[in-house]
py3Dmol code that shows the C-alpha trace and the ligand (Angstrom):
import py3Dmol

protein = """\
ATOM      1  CA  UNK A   1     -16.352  10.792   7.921  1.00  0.00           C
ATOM      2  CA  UNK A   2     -14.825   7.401   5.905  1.00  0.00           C
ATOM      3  CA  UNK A   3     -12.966   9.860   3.821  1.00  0.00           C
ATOM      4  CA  UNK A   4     -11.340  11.707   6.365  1.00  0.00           C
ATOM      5  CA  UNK A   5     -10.809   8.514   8.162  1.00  0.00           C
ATOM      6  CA  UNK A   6      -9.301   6.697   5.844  1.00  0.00           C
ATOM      7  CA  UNK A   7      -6.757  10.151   4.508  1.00  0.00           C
ATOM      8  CA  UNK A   8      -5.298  10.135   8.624  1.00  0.00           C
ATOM      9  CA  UNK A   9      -4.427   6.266   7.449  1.00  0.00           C
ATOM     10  CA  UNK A  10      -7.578   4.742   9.522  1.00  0.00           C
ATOM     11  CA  UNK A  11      -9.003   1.416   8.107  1.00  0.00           C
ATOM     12  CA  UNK A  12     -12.341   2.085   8.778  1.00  0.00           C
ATOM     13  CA  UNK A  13     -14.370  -0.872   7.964  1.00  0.00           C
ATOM     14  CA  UNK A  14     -15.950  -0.705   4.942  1.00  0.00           C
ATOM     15  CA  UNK A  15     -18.053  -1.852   1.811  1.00  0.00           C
ATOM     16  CA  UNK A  16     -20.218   0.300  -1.152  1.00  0.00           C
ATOM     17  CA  UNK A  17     -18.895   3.414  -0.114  1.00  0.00           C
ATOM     18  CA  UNK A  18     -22.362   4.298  -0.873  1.00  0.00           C
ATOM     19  CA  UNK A  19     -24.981   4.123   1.356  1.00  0.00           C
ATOM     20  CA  UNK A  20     -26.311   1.124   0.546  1.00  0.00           C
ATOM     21  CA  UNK A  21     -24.517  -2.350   2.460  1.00  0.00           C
ATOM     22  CA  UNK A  22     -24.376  -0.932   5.730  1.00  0.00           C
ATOM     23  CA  UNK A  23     -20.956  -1.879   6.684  1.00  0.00           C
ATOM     24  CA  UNK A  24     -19.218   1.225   7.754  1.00  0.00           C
ATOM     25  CA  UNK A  25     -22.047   1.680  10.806  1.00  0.00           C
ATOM     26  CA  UNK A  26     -20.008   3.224  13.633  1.00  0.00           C
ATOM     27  CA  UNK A  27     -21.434   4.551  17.528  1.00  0.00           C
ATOM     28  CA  UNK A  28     -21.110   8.347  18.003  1.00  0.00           C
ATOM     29  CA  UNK A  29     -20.052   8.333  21.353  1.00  0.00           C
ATOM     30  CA  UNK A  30     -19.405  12.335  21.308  1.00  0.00           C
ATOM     31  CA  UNK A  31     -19.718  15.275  19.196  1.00  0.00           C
ATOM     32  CA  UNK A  32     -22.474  16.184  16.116  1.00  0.00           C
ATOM     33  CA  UNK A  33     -23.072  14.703  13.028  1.00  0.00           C
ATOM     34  CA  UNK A  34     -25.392  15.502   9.900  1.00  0.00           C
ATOM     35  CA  UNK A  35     -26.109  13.786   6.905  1.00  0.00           C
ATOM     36  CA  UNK A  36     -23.867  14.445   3.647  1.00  0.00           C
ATOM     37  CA  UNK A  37     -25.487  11.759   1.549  1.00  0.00           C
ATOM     38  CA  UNK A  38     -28.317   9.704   0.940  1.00  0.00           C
ATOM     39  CA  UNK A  39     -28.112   6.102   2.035  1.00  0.00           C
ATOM     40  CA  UNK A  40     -30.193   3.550   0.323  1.00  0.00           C
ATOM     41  CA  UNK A  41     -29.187   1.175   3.805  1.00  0.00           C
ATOM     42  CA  UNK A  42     -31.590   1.786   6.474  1.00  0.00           C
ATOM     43  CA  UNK A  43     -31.264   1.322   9.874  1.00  0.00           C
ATOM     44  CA  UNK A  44     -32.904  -0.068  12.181  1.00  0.00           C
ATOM     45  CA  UNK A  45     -35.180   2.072  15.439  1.00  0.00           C
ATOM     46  CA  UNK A  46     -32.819   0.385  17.972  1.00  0.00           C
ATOM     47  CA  UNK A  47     -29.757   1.474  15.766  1.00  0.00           C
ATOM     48  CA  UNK A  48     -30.816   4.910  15.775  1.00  0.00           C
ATOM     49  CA  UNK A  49     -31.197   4.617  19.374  1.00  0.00           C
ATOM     50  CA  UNK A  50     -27.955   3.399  20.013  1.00  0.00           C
ATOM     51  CA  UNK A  51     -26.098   6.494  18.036  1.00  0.00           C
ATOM     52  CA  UNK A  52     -25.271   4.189  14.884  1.00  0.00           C
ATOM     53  CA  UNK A  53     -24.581   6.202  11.675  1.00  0.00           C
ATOM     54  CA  UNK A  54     -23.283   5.157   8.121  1.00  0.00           C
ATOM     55  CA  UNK A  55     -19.786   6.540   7.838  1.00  0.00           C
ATOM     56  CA  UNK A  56     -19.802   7.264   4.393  1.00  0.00           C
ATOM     57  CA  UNK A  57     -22.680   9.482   4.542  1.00  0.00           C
ATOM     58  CA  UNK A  58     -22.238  11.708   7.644  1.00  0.00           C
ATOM     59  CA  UNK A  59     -19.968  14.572   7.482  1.00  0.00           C
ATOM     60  CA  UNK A  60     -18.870  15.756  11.308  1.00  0.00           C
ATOM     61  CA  UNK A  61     -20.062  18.792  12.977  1.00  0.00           C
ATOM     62  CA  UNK A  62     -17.809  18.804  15.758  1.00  0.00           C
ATOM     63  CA  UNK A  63     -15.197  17.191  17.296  1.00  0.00           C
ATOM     64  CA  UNK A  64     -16.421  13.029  16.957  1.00  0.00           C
ATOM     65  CA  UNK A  65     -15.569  10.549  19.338  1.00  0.00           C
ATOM     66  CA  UNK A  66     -16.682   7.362  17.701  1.00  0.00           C
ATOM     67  CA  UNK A  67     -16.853   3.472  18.226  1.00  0.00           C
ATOM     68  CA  UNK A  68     -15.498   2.177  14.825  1.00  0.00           C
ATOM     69  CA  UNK A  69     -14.487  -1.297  13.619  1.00  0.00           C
ATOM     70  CA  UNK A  70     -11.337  -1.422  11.602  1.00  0.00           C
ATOM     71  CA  UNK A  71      -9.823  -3.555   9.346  1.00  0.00           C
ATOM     72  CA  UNK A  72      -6.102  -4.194  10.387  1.00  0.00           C
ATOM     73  CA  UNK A  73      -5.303  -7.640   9.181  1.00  0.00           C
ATOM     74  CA  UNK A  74      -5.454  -8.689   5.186  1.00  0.00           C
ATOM     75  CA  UNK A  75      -8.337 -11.470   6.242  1.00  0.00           C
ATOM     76  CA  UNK A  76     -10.663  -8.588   6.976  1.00  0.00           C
ATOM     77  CA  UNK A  77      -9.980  -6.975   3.801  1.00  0.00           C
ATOM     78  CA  UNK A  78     -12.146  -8.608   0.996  1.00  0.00           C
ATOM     79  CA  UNK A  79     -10.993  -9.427  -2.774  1.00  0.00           C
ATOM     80  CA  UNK A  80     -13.440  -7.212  -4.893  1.00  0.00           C
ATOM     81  CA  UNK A  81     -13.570  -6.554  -8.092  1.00  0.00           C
ATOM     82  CA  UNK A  82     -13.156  -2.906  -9.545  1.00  0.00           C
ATOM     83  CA  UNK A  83     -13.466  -1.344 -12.893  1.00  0.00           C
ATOM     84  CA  UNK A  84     -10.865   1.525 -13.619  1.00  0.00           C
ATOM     85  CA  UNK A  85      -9.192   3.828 -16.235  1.00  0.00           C
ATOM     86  CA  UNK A  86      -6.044   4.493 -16.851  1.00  0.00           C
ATOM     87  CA  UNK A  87      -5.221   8.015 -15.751  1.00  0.00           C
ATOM     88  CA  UNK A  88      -1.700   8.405 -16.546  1.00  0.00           C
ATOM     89  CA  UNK A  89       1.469   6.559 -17.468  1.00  0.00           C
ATOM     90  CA  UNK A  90       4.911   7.918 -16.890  1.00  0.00           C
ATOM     91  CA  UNK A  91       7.460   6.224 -18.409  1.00  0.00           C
ATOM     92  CA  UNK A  92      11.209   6.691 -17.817  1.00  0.00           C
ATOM     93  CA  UNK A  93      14.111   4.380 -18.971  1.00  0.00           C
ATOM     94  CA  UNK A  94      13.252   1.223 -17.636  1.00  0.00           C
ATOM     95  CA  UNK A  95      10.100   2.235 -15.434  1.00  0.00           C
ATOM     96  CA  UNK A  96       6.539   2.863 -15.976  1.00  0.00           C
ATOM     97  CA  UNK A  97       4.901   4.345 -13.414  1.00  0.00           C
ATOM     98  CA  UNK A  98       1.206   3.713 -13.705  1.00  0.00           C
ATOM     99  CA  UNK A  99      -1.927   6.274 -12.422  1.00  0.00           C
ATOM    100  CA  UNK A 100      -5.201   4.022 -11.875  1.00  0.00           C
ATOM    101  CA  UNK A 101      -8.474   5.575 -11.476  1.00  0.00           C
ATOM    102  CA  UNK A 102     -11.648   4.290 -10.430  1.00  0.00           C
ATOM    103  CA  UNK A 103     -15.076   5.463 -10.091  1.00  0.00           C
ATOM    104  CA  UNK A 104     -15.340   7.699  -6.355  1.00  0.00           C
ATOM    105  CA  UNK A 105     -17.779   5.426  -5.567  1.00  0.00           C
ATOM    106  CA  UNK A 106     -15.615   2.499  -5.808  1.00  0.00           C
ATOM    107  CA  UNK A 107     -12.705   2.587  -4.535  1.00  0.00           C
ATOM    108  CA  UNK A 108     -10.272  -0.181  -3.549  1.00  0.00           C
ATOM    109  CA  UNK A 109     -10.106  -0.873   0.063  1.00  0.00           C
ATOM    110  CA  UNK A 110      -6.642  -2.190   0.594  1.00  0.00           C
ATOM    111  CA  UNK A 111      -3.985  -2.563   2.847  1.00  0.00           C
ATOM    112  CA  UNK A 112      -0.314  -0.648   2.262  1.00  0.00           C
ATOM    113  CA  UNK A 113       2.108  -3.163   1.133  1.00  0.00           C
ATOM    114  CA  UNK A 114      -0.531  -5.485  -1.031  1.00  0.00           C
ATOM    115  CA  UNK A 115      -1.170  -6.784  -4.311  1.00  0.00           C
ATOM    116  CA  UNK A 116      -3.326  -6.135  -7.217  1.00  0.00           C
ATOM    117  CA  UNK A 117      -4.130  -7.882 -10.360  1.00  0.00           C
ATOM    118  CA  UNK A 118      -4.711  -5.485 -13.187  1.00  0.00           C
ATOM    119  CA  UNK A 119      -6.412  -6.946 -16.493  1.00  0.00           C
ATOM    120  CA  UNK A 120      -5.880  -4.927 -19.828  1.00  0.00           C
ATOM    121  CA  UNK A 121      -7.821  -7.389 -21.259  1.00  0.00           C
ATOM    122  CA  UNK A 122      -9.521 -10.569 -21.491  1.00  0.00           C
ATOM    123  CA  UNK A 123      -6.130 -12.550 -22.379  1.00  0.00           C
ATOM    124  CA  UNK A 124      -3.327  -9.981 -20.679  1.00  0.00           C
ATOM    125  CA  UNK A 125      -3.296  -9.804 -17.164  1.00  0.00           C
ATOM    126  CA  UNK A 126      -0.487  -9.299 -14.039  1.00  0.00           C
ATOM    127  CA  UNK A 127       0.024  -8.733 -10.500  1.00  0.00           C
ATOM    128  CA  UNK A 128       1.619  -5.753  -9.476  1.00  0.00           C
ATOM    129  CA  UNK A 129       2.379  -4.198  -6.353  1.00  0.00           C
ATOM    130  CA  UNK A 130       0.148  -0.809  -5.274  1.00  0.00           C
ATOM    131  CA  UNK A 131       2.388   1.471  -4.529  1.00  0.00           C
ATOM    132  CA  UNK A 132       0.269   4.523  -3.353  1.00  0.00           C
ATOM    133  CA  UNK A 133      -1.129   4.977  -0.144  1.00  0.00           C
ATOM    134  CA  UNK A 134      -4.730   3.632   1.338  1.00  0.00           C
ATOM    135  CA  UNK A 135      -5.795   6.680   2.399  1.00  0.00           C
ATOM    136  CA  UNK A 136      -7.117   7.007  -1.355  1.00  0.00           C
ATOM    137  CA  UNK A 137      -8.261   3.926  -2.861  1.00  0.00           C
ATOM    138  CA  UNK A 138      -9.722   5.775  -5.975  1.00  0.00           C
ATOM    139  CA  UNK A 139      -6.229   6.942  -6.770  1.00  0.00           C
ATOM    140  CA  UNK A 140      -3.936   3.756  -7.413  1.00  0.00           C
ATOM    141  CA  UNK A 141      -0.322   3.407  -8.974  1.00  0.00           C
ATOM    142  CA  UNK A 142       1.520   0.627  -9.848  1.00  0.00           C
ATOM    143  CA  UNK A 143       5.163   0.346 -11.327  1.00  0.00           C
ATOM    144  CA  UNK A 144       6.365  -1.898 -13.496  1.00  0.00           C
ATOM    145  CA  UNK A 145      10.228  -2.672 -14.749  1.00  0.00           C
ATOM    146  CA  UNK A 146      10.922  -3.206 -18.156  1.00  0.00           C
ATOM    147  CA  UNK A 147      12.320  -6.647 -17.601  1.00  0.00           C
ATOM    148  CA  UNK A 148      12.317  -9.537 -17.486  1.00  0.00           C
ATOM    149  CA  UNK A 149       9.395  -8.569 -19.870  1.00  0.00           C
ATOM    150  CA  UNK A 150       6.157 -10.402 -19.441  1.00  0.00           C
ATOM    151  CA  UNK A 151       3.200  -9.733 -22.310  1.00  0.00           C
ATOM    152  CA  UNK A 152       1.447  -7.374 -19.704  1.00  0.00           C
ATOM    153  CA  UNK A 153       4.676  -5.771 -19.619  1.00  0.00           C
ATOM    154  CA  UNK A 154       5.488  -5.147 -22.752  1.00  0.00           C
ATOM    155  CA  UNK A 155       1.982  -4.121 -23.075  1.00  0.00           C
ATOM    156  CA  UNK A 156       2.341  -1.066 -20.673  1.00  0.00           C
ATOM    157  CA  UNK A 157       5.625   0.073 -22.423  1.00  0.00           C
ATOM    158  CA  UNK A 158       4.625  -0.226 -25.887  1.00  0.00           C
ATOM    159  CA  UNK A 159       1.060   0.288 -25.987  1.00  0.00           C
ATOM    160  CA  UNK A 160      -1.011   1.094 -23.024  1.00  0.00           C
ATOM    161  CA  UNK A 161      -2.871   4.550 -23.591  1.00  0.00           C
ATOM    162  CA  UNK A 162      -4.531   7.156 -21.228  1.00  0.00           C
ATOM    163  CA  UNK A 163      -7.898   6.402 -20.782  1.00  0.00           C
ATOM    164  CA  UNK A 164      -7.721   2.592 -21.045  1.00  0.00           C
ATOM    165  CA  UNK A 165     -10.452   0.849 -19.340  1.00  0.00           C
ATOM    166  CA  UNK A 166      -8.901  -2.067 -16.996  1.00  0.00           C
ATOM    167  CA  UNK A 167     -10.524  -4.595 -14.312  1.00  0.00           C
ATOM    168  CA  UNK A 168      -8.658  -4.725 -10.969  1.00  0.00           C
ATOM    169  CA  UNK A 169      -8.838  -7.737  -8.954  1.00  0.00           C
ATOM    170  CA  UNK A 170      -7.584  -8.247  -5.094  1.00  0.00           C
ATOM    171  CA  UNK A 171      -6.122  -6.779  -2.828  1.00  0.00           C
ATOM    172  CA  UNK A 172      -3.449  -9.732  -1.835  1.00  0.00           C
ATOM    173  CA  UNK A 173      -0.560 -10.083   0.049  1.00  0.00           C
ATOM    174  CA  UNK A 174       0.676 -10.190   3.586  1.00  0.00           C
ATOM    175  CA  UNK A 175       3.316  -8.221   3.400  1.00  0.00           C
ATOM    176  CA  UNK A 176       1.709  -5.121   5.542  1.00  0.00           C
ATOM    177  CA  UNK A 177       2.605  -2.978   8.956  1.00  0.00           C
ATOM    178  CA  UNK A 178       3.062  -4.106  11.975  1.00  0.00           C
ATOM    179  CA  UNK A 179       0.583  -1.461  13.321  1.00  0.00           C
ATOM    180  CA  UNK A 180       0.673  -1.850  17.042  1.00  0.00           C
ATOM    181  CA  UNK A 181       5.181  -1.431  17.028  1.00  0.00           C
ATOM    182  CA  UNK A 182       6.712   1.662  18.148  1.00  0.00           C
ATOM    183  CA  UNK A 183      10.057   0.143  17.332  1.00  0.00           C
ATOM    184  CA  UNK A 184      12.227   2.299  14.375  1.00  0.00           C
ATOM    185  CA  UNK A 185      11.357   0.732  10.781  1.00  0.00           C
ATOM    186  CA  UNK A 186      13.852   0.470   8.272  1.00  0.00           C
ATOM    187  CA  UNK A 187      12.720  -0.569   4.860  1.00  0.00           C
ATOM    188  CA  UNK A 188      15.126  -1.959   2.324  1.00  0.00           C
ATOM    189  CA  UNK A 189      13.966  -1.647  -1.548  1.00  0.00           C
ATOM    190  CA  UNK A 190      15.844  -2.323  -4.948  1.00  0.00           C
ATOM    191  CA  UNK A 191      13.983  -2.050  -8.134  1.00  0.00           C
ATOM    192  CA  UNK A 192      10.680  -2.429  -8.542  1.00  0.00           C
ATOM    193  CA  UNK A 193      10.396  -3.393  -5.151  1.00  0.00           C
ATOM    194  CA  UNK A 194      10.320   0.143  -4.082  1.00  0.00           C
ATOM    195  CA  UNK A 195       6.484   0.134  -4.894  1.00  0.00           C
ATOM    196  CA  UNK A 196       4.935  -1.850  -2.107  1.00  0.00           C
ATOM    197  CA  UNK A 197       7.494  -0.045   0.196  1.00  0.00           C
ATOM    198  CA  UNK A 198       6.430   3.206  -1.057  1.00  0.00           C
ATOM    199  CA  UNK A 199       2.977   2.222   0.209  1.00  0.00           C
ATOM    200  CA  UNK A 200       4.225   1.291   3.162  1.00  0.00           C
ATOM    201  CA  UNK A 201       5.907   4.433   4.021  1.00  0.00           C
ATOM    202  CA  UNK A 202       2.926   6.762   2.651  1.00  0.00           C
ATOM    203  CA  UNK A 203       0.649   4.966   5.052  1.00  0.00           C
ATOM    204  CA  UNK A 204       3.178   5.650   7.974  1.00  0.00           C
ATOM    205  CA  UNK A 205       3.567   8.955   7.136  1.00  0.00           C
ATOM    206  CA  UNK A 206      -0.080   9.460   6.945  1.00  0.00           C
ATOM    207  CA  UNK A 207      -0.802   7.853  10.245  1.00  0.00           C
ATOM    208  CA  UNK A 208       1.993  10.777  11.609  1.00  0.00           C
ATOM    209  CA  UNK A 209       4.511   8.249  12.665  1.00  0.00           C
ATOM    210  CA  UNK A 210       7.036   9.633  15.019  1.00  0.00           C
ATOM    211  CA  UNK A 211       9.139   6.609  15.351  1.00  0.00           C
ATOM    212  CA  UNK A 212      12.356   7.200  13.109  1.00  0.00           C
ATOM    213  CA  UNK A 213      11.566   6.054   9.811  1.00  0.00           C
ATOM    214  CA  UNK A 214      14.710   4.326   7.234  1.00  0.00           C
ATOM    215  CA  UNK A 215      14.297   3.801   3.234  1.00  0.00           C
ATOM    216  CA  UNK A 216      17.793   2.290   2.128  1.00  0.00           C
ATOM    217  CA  UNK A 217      17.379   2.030  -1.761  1.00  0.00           C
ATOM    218  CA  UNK A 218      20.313  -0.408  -3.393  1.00  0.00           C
ATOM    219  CA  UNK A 219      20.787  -0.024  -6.537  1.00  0.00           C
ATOM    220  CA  UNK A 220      24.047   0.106  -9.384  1.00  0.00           C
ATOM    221  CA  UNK A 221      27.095   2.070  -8.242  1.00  0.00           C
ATOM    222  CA  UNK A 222      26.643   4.880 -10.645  1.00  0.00           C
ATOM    223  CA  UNK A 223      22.748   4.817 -10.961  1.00  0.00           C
ATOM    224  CA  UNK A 224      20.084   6.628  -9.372  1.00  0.00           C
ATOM    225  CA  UNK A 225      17.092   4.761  -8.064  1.00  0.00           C
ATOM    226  CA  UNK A 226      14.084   5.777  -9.702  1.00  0.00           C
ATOM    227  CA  UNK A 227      11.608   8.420  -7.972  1.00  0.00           C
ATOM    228  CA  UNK A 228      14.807   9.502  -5.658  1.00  0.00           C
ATOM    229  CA  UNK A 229      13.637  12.727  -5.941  1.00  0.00           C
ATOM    230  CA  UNK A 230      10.165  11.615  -4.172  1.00  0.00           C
ATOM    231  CA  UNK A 231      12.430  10.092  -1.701  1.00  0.00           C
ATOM    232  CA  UNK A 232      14.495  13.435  -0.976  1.00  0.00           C
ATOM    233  CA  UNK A 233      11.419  15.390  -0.309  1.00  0.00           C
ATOM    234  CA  UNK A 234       9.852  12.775   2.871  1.00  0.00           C
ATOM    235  CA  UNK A 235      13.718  13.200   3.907  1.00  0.00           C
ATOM    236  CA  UNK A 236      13.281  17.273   3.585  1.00  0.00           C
ATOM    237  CA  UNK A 237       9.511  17.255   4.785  1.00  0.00           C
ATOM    238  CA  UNK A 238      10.043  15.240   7.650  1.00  0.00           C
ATOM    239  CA  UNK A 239      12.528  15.446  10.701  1.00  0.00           C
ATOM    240  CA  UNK A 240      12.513  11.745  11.628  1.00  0.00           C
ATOM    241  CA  UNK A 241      12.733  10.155   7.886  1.00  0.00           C
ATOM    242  CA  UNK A 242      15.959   9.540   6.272  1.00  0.00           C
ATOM    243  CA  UNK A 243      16.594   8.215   2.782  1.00  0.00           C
ATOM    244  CA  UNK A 244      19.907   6.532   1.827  1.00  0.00           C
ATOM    245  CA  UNK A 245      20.935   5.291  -1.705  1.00  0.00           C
ATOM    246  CA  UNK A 246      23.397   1.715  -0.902  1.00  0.00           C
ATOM    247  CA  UNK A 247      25.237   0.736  -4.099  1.00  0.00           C
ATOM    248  CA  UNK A 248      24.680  -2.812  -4.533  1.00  0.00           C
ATOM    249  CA  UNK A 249      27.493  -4.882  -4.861  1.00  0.00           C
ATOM    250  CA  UNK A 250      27.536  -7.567  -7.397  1.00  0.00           C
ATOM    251  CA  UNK A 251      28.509 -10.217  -5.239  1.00  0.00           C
ATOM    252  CA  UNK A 252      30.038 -10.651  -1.508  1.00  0.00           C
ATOM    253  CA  UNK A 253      27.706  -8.802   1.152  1.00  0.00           C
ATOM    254  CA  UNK A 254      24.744  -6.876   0.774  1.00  0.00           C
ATOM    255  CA  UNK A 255      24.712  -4.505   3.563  1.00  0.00           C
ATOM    256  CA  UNK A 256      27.230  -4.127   6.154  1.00  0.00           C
ATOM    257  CA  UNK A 257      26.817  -4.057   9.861  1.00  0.00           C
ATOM    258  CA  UNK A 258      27.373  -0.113  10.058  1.00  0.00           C
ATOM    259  CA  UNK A 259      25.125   0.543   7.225  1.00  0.00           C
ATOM    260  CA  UNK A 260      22.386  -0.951   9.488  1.00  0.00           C
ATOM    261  CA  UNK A 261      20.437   2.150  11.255  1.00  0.00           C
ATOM    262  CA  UNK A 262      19.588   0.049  14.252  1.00  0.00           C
ATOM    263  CA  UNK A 263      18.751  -3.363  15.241  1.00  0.00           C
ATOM    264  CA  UNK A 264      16.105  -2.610  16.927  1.00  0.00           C
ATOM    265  CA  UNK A 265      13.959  -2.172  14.298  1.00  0.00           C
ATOM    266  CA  UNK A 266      11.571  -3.645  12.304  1.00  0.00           C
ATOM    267  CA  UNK A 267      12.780  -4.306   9.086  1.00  0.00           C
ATOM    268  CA  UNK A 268      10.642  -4.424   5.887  1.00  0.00           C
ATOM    269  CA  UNK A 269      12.690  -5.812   2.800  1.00  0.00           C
ATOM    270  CA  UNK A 270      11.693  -6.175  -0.703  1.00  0.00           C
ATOM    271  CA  UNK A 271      14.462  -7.051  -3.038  1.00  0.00           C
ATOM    272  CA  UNK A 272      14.433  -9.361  -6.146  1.00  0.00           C
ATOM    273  CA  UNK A 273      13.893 -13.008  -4.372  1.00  0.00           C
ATOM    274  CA  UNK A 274      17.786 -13.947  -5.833  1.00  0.00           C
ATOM    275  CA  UNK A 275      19.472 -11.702  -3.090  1.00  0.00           C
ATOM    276  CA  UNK A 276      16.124 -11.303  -0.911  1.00  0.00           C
ATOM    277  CA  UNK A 277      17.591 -14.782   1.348  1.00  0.00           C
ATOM    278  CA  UNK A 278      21.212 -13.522   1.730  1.00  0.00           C
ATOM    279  CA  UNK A 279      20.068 -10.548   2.982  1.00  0.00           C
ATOM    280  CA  UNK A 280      17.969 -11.623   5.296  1.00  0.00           C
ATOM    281  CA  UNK A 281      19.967 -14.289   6.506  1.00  0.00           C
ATOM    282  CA  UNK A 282      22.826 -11.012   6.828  1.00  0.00           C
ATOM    283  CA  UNK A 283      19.898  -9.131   9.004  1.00  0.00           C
ATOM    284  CA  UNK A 284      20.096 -12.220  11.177  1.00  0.00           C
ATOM    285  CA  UNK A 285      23.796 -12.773  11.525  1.00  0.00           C
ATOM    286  CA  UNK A 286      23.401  -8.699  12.516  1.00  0.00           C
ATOM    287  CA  UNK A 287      21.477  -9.781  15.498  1.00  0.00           C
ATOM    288  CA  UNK A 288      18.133  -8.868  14.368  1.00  0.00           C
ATOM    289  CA  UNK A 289      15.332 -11.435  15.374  1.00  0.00           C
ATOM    290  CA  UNK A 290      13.414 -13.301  12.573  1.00  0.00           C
ATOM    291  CA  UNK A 291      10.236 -11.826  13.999  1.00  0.00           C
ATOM    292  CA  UNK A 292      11.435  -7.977  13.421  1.00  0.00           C
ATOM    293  CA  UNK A 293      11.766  -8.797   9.660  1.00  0.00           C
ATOM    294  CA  UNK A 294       9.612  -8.964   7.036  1.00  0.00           C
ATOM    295  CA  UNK A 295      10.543  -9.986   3.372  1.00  0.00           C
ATOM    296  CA  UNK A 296       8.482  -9.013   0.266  1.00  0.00           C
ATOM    297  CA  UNK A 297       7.194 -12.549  -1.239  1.00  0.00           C
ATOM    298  CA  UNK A 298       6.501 -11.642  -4.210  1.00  0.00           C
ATOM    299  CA  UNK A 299       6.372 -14.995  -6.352  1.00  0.00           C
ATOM    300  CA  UNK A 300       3.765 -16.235  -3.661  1.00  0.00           C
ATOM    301  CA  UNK A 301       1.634 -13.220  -4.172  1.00  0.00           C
ATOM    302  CA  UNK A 302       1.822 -13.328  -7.958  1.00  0.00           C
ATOM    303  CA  UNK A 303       0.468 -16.509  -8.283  1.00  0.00           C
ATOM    304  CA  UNK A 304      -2.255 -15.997  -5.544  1.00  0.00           C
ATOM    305  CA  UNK A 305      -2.845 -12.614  -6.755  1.00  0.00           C
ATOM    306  CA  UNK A 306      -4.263 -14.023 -10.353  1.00  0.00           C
ATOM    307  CA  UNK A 307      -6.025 -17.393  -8.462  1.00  0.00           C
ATOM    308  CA  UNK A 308      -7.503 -14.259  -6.517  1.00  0.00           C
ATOM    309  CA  UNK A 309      -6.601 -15.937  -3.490  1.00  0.00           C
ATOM    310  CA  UNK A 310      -4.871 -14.940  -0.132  1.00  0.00           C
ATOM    311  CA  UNK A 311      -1.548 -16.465   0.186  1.00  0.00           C
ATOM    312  CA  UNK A 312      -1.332 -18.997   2.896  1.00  0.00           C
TER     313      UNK A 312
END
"""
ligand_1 = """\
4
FES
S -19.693 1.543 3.140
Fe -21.568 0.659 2.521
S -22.995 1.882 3.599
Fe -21.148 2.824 4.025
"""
view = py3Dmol.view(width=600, height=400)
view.addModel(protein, "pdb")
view.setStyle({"model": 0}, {"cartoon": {"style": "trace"}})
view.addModel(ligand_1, "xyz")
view.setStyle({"model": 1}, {"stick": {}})
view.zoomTo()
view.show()
């Protein structure tokens, strides 16, 4: 039941995964269940009474209609500690796109749009952006730019193998959905930047969204961003997603007015921090209020991310 709950993009509360802390109890209100997995946790008469079952060891029978707690705000989401393996590394010009692994029976519980810290060893550590989607917390990728190039960095491009054992640390980071709009969202990415977005827009997609979903992607005028192809095929899967490359100009405006979909929506922007304030201060000047629009702090979650700490 926590699996399938947490692939539709619902936060079920969680802990071990396991069977043995006890903190994905939820009421079956409606509807059979039957065990799937042995649970170390045992609960109590009066919980049995009252319908409580371990989600992560029931599998349903029927239909369910359940009382569940769920974590929708980054203070409900503990920093824990993970072991995992490198799975894969693609690496193309100036991106590496990282595959994480970890053990099924730990997974990270995050929220889409956090941070991770990711140590390849004892002296070589950095905070990167997940950019895959919650609904599988075994199954993690990061990206990383070539530059500027930090000694994690250079790390990844030169010598980080398949296989490679690394310790993930977090999740942190604020910048997450606003789950309770039904307003439009428009997300605005350049670079690397395009990872916590990603995760942002899986998640949506995975919760079945129908709101009209934006990705604006700025980049050079005669580059492609990177994964456009991944991009093109939301845009071709699904009728209310569109995906627009903006060239970036060097200097002057970021966006202009038209190029907004609608200012109505809640804007998500991550850009690099230098042209992250003009455009947001161009969002306002567009009419959009401050509270529709939220801005990818990255330098605040980097330095959190390695205190292990939840930004402020
Ligand atoms: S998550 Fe720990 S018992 Fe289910």
């Amino acid at each position: 039941m926590l699996e399938s709950a947490l692939r539709c993009g619902v936060n079920l509360d969680f802990g071990c995964s396991n069977g043995s802390c006890g903190q994905c109890k939820v009421k079956i209100l409606r509807g059979q269940v039957k065990q799937s997995r042995h649970s170390d946790y045992v609960l109590s008469e009066q919980e049995l009474q009252d319908q409580l079952v371990l989600a992560c060891c029931v599998s349903a029978e029927s239909d369910l209609l359940v009382a569940a707690r769920e974590a929708g705000h980054v203070d409900q989401v503990q920093i824990q500690s993970i072991n995992a393996k490198v799975a894969c590394i693609e690496i193309s010009d100036d991106i590496a796109i990282i595959h994480l692994r970890t053990a099924r029976s730990t997974p990270l519980r995050f929220l889409a749009g956090q941070y991770l810290n990711v140590a390849f060893s004892n002296e070589l550590d950095q905070c990167f952006a997940i950019a895959s989607c919650p609904c599988d917390g075994s199954h993690l990728r990061i990206h990383a730019a070539r530059y500027p190039q930090t000694p994690a960095v250079a790390h990844i491009f030169s010598s980080l193998k398949k296989n490679t054992a690394v310790k993930l640390r977090g999740p942190v980071g604020k910048f997450t959905l606003h789950e309770v709009s039904c307003r439009p969202l428009v997300f605005i990415a350049a670079g690397v930047g395009f990872a916590p977005i990603a995760s942002l827009i899986e998640h949506a997609i995975s919760l079945e969204w129908s709101q009209a979903i934006y990705l604006l992607r700025l980049c050079g005028k005669a580059e492609t961003p990177y994964l456009s192809n991944y991009c093109r095929s939301w845009q071709d899967a699904l009728d209310n997603f569109t995906y627009q490359k903006i060239d970036a100009l060097p200097s002057g405006r970021i966006l202009q007015k038209a190029e907004l979909p609608d200012t109505e929506a809640d804007y998500y922007v991550a850009l690099p921090s230098a042209i992250q304030s003009r455009l947001r201060q161009e969002l306002l000047e567009a009419g959009i209020q401050q509270e529709r629009i939220k801005v990818d702090d990255e330098g605040v979650y980097r330095s959190q991310c390695h205190a292990g700490k939840q930004p402020e």
